[in-house]
N, C-alpha and C positions, 0 to 999 in steps of 0.2 A: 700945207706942209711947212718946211721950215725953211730959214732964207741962207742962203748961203755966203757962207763968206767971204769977201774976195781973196782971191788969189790963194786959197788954202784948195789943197786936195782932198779926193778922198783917202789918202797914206794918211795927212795929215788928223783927220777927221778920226782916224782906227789911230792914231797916238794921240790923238787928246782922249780918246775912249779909254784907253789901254791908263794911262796916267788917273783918269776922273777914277774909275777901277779899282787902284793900287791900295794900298793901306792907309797912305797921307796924301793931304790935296797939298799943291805948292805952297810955298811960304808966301803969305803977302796976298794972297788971291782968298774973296771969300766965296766958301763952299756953294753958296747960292748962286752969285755972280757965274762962277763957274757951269756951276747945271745948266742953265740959261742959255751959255755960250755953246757946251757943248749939244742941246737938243736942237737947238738954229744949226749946227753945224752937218751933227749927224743926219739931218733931217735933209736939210740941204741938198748931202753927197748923196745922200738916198733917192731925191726928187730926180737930179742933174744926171742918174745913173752912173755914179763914180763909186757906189756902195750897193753890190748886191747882197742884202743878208739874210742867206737861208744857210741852212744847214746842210751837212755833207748828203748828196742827192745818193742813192743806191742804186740808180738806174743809169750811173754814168761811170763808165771805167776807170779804176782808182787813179789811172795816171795823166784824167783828163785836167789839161789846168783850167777851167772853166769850171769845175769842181770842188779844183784846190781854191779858187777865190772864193766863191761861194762860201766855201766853210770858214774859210777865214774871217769873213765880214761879218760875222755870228755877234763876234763881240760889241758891235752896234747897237745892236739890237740890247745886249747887255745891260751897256753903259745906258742907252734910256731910260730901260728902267728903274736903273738907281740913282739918275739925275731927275725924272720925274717925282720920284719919293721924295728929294731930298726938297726941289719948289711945290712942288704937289699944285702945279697949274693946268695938266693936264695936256698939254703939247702936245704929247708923243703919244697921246691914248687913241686915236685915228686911226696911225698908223699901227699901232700894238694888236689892236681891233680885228683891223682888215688882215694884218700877219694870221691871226687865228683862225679866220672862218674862211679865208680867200687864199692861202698859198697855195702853191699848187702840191708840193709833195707833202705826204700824209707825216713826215720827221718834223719838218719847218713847223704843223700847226702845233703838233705836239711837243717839241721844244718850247716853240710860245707861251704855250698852256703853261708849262714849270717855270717859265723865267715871270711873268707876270705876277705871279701867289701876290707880293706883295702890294702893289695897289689894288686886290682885291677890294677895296672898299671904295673905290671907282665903281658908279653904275654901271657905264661905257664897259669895264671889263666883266663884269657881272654879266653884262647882256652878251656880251662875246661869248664866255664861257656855256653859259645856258644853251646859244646857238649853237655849241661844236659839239654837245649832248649825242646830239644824232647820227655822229661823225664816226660809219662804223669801220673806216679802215683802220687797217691797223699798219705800224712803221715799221717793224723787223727788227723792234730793239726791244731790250728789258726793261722797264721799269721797277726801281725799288716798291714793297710793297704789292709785287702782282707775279703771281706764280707762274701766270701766263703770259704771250704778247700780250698788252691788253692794245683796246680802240682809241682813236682820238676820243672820242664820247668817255668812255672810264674815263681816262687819264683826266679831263676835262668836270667828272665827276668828283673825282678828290680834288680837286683846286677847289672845285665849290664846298667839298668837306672843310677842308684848313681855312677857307675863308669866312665861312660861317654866315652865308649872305642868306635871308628869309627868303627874300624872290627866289635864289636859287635854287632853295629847300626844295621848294614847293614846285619846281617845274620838272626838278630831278624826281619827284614823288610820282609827277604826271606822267614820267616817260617811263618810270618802273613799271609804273601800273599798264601803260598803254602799248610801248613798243618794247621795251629791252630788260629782261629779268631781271639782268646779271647787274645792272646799276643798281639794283635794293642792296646789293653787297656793301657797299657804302652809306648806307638809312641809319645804321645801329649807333653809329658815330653822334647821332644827331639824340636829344633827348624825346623822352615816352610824350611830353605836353607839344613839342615842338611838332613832334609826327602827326599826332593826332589833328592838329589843327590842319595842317599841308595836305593831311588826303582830304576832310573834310573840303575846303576851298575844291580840292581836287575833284571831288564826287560834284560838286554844284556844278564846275565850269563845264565837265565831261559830260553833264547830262545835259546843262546847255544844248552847245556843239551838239552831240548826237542828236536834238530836236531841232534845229536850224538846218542839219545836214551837212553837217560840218566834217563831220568823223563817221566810222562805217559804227555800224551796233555793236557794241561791246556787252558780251555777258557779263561781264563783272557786276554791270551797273544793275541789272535784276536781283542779284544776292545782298546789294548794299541796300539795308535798312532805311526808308524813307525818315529818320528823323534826323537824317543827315541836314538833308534838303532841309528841314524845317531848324534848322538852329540857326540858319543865315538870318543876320539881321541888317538896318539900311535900306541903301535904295536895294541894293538887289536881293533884299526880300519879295518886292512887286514886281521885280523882272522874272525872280524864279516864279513866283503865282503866275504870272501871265502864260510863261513857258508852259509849266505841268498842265496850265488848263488846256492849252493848246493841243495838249498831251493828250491828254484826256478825252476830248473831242473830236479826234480823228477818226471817229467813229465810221464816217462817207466811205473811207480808204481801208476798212475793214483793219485798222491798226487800233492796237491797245486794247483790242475789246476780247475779255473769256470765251467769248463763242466763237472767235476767228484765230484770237492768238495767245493760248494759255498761260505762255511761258512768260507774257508781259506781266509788269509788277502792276498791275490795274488796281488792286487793293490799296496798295503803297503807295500811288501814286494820288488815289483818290483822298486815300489819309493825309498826305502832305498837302494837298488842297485846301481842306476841313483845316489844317493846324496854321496855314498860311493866310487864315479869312480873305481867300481870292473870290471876291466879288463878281465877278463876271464867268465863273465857272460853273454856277448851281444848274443853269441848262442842261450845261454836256453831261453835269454828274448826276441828271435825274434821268435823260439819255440814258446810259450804263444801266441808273438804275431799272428802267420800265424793263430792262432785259432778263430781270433775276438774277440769281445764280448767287455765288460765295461772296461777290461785292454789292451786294445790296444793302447789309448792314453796316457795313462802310461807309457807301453813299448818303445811307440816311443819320449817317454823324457826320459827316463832313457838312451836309447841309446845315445842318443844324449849328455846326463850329459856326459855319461862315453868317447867319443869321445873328448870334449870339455876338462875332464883331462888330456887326452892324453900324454899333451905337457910337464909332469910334471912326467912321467913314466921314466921305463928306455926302449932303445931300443927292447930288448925283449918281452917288453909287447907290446909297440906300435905296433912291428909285431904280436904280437898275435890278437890285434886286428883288423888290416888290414885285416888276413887271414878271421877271423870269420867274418868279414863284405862282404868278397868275396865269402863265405859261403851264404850270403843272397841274396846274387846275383843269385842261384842257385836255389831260394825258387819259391815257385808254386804261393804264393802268391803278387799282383802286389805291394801292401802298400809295403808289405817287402823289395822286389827289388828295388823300386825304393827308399828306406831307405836307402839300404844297399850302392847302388851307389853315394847317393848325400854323406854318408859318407863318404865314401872313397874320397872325393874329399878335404876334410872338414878335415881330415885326413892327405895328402899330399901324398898319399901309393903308392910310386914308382912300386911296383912293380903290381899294378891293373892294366898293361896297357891291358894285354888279358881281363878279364873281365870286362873293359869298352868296348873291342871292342866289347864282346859279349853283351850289353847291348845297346849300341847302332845299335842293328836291331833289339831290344826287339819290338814285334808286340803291346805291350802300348806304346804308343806317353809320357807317363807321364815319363818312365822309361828312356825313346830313350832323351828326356829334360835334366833331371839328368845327364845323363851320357856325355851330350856334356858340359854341365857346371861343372863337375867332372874334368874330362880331360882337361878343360883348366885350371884350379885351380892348378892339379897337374903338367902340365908343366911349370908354373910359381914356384914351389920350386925352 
């Protein structure tokens, strides 16, 4: 916190506030110099307990003086703010922080929320603001702009409107979407490329979470178009593959799959696989497949995407998916075999020459095809 100064009070401290404040800084004194003094001071009376400042409590009887201080010491809180702005060294942002998300009456967070707007472009208060999102008391006062009480959460919403912070965008997008309606009321504010982008992030991290177990199942995420998923690019392009496959595979736990659970995006999810060339998923997705049903022609484009990336892997994986495609070669199901064979050709997988020889006395004539048009693909590498 901040260090105190000797032999000054906290009276003192609320009339250097009250002056830092005013219209004009003294004569002779530079306006920097001054902030300096006064955030060591305020911070100080604050630390030493000579400065309580929250705002007037409603659960304490109007003629309590323990009340009356309380309110009074509000201006503290004030004048850091506008001494913070004015060094923009960040002092006071700690304590400004912990006012937000840690006071104890639902007025204090919510005053904080309004006195702050302007170092908005402090992470530190970004992050605050973000955290009191969730914050669904409400204070028993009016705010300009809301027809209603509104929540520390709203209120805590439009700071992040007027401030305009991305991160904030996009977690106010997450909590629309996952806990609290009435915060989209504040989305329109924000531009048509800005939104799109924030749910997008939104849809990735949510489906995350909800595969890690993070979050409970959200319907939303069924009706959201799998080419969400697939426009992330970066590293967590290979995070989201790893995820969906994972997805995908859970096949043991009778999850994801059409014959257990229809309402899953099992098509969608099989697509965003196929568009993400997740390497280590072709297993689980010929799994799905040997089952039939409305994802079958799915799976056999996703396989097929992911084969067609191949070329752009590293060694390692190429064998990884070699193996798993000689994997399919194994399968009971004819579609699948003979997928599995025409990949492998499509592929160049030196090392399939036993299981093309085993495919080629496959009793399907479809499979016995593939595997002689395989074979000669792979010995032209």
């Amino acid at each position: 916190m901040g260090q105190a100064v000797d032999g000054l009070s906290g009276e003192d401290a609320l009339r250097q506030a009250r002056i830092f404040l005013g219209p004009l800084p003294p004569k002779g004194i530079k306006r920097e110099e001054q902030a300096r003094t006064l955030i060591d001071l305020v911070l100080g009376a604050i630390e030493d307990g000579q400065l309580r400042p929250c705002v007037f409590s409603d659960y304490r009887p109007p003629g309590d003086p323990e009340a009356r201080e309380r309110g009074r010491d509000w201006v503290a809180v004030q004048a850091l703010v506008a001494a913070d702005s004015v060094v923009q060294e960040g002092k006071a942002i700690p304590f400004l922080q912990n006012l937000i998300l840690d006071a104890y009456e639902p007025r204090t967070r919510m005053e904080a929320i309004l006195e702050v707007i302007p170092l908005g472009n402090q992470p530190a208060i970004v992050q605050a603001l973000v955290g009191a999102l969730r914050d669904g008391k409400t204070a028993g006062i009016q705010v300009p702009n809301f027809t209603e009480q509104p929540t520390v959460g709203e209120v805590a919403a439009c700071a992040l409107v007027e401030i305009g912070d991305a991160n904030g965008l996009r977690e106010m997008v997450r909590l629309a979407v996952f806990w609290d309606k009435r915060l989209g009321e504040f989305l329109p504010f924000y531009t048509r490329d800005e939104l799109i982008k924030a749910a997008d992030e939104v849809a990735l991290d949510a489906l995350i979470e909800v595969l890690r177990g993070d979050l409970p199942d959200q319907p939303w995420l069924h009706e959201r178009p799998a080419h969400i998923i697939e426009k992330v690019e970066g590293d967590a392009r290979s995070v989201a593959a790893s995820l969906l496959a994972e997805m995908a595979g859970k096949d043991a736990a009778g999850v994801l799959t059409s014959a257990l659970d229809p309402q899953k995006p099992i098509r969608g999810i099989i697509k965003a696989l196929g568009t993400l060339g997740a390497p280590h998923a072709i297993a689980r997705i010929a799994g799905v497949m040997e089952r039939g049903g409305p994802e079958e022609f799915s799976c056999r484009n996703s396989i097929e995407a992911i084969v067609k990336e191949a070329k752009n892997l590293t060694s390692d994986d190429r064998a990884d998916i070699g193996k798993q495609l000689i994997g399919m070669v194994e399968s009971e199901s004819v579609k699948v075999r003979a997928l599995g064979v025409e990949q492998l050709g499509k592929l160049g997988y030196m090392p399939a020459t036993e299981a093309l020889d085993k495919a080629l006395s496959d009793p399907e004539s479809k499979v016995r095809k593939a595997a002689k048009k395989a074979a000669k693909q792979i010995a032209h590498q």
